[in-house]
C-alpha positions in Angstrom: 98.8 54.0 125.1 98.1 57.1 123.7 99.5 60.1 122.3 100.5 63.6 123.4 98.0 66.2 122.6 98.4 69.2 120.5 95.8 71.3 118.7 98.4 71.1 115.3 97.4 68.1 113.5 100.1 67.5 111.7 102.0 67.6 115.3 99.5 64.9 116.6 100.0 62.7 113.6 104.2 62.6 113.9 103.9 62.4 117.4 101.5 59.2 116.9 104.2 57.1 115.2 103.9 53.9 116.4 100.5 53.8 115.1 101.2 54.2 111.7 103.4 52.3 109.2 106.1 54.0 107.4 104.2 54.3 104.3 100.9 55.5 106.1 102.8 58.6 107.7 101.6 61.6 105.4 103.0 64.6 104.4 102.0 68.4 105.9 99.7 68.8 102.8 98.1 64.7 102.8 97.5 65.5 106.7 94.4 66.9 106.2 92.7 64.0 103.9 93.8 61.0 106.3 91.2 59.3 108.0 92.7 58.2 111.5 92.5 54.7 113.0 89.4 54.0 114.9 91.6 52.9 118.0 93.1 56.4 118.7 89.5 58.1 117.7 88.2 55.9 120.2 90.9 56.2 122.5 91.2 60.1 122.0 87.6 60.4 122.6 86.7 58.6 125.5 88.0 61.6 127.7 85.0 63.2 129.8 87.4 66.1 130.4 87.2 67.6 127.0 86.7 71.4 127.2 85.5 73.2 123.6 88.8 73.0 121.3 89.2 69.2 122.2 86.2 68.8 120.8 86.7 70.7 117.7 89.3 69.3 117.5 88.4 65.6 117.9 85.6 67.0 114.9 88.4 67.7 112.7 90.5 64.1 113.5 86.9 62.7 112.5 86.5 64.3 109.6 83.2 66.1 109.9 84.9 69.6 109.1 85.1 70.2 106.1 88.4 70.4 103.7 90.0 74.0 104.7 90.8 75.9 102.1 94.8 76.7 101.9 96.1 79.0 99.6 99.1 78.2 97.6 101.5 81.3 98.5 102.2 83.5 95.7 105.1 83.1 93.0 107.9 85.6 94.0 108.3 87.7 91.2 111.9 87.5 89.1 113.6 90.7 89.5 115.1 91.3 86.1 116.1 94.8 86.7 117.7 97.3 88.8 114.6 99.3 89.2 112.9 96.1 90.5 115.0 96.2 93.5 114.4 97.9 97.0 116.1 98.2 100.3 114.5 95.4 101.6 116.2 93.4 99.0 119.6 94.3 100.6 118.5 92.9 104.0 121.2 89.9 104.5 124.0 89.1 102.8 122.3 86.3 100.4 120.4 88.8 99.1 122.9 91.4 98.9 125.0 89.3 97.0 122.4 88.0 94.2 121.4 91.6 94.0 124.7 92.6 93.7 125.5 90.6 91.0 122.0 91.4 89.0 123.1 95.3 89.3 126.8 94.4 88.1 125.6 92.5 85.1 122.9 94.5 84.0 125.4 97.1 84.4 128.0 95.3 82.1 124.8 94.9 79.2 124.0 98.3 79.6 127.5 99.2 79.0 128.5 97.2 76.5 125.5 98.1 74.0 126.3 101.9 74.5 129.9 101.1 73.5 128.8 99.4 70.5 126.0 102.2 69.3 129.1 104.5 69.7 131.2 102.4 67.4 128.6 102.2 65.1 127.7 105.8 65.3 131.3 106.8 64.7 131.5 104.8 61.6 128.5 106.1 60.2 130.1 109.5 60.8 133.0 108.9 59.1 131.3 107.4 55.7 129.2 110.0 55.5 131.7 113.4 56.7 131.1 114.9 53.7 128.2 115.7 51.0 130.4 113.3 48.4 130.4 110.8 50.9 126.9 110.5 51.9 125.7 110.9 47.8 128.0 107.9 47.2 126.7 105.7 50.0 123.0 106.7 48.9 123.9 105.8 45.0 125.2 102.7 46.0 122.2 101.8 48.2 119.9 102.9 45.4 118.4 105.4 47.1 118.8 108.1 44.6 119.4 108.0 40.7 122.0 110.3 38.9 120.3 113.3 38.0 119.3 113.3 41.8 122.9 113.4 42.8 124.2 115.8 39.7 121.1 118.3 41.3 122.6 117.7 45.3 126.0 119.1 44.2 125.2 122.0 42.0 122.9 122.9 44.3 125.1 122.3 47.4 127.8 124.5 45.0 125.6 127.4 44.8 125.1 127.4 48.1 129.3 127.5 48.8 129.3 130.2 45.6 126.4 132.9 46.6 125.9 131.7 50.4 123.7 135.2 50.3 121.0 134.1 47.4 121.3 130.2 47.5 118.2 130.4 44.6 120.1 133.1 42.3 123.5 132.3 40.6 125.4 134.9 39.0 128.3 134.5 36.8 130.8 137.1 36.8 133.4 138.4 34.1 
């Protein structure tokens, strides 16, 4: 007649099947706004056995608690990087093998943008390997006019001439 008792209400609503209709049969989180039949209150209630948690719990079947305040659990956090990660992350194999595959392709990134800085550094390097070189690539970026670059080699000159007085030139005979 009736059902099984359990202090879980969402145990004593499954477990009370026959009294529902498929469509009436809510969900963990709809559990706590159903109001309940009046024949299983009534049947649930007429117990004179009922010690202190029957009756609190008959209060909350009834509806005279109040809504109970559940907290939505937290969003787990992305872990983007390698830094992110901790042992506890490494626990069973799932785990192990996402993380595993976050550290091998962050790994692969890291790798590939140091190969192409070096490329890019080496050809930088090689325009620029000598003082003609680099006044060139400045004079065709605009960077400097002509007199600028006629004063960078006669002074770079001196400098190769009279390394001990790079300010004083003298001509000899």
């Amino acid at each position: 007649m009736w059902c099984e008792y359990s202090l879980n209400l969402n145990h004593f609503i499954y477990s009370c099947r026959k009294y529902f209709s498929s469509s009436h049969i809510p969900f963990p989180d709809e559990a706590s706004k159903m109001v309940e039949p009046p024949e299983i209150l009534q049947s649930f209630t007429s117990s004179s056995t009922a010690t202190a948690s029957e009756q609190e719990y008959q209060l909350a079947i009834r509806g005279n608690v109040t809504k109970r305040n559940v907290r939505t659990p937290r969003k787990r956090r992305l872990k983007r990087y390698v830094g992110d990660l901790s042992s506890d992350d490494f626990s069973t194999p799932r785990k192990s093998k996402s993380n595993y595959r976050l550290m091998k392709s962050s790994l692969m990134t890291l790798r590939k943008k140091v190969k192409s800085l070096q490329t890019s550094v080496a050809a930088l390097r090689r325009r620029i390997k000598t003082l003609c070189g680099l006044l060139k690539l400045l004079k065709q970026k605009n960077h400097i006019t002509d007199s600028a670059e006629t004063v960078l080699k006669v002074s770079r000159l001196m400098k190769t001439v009279c390394p001990r007085y790079p300010n004083s030139f003298e001509w000899s005979n």
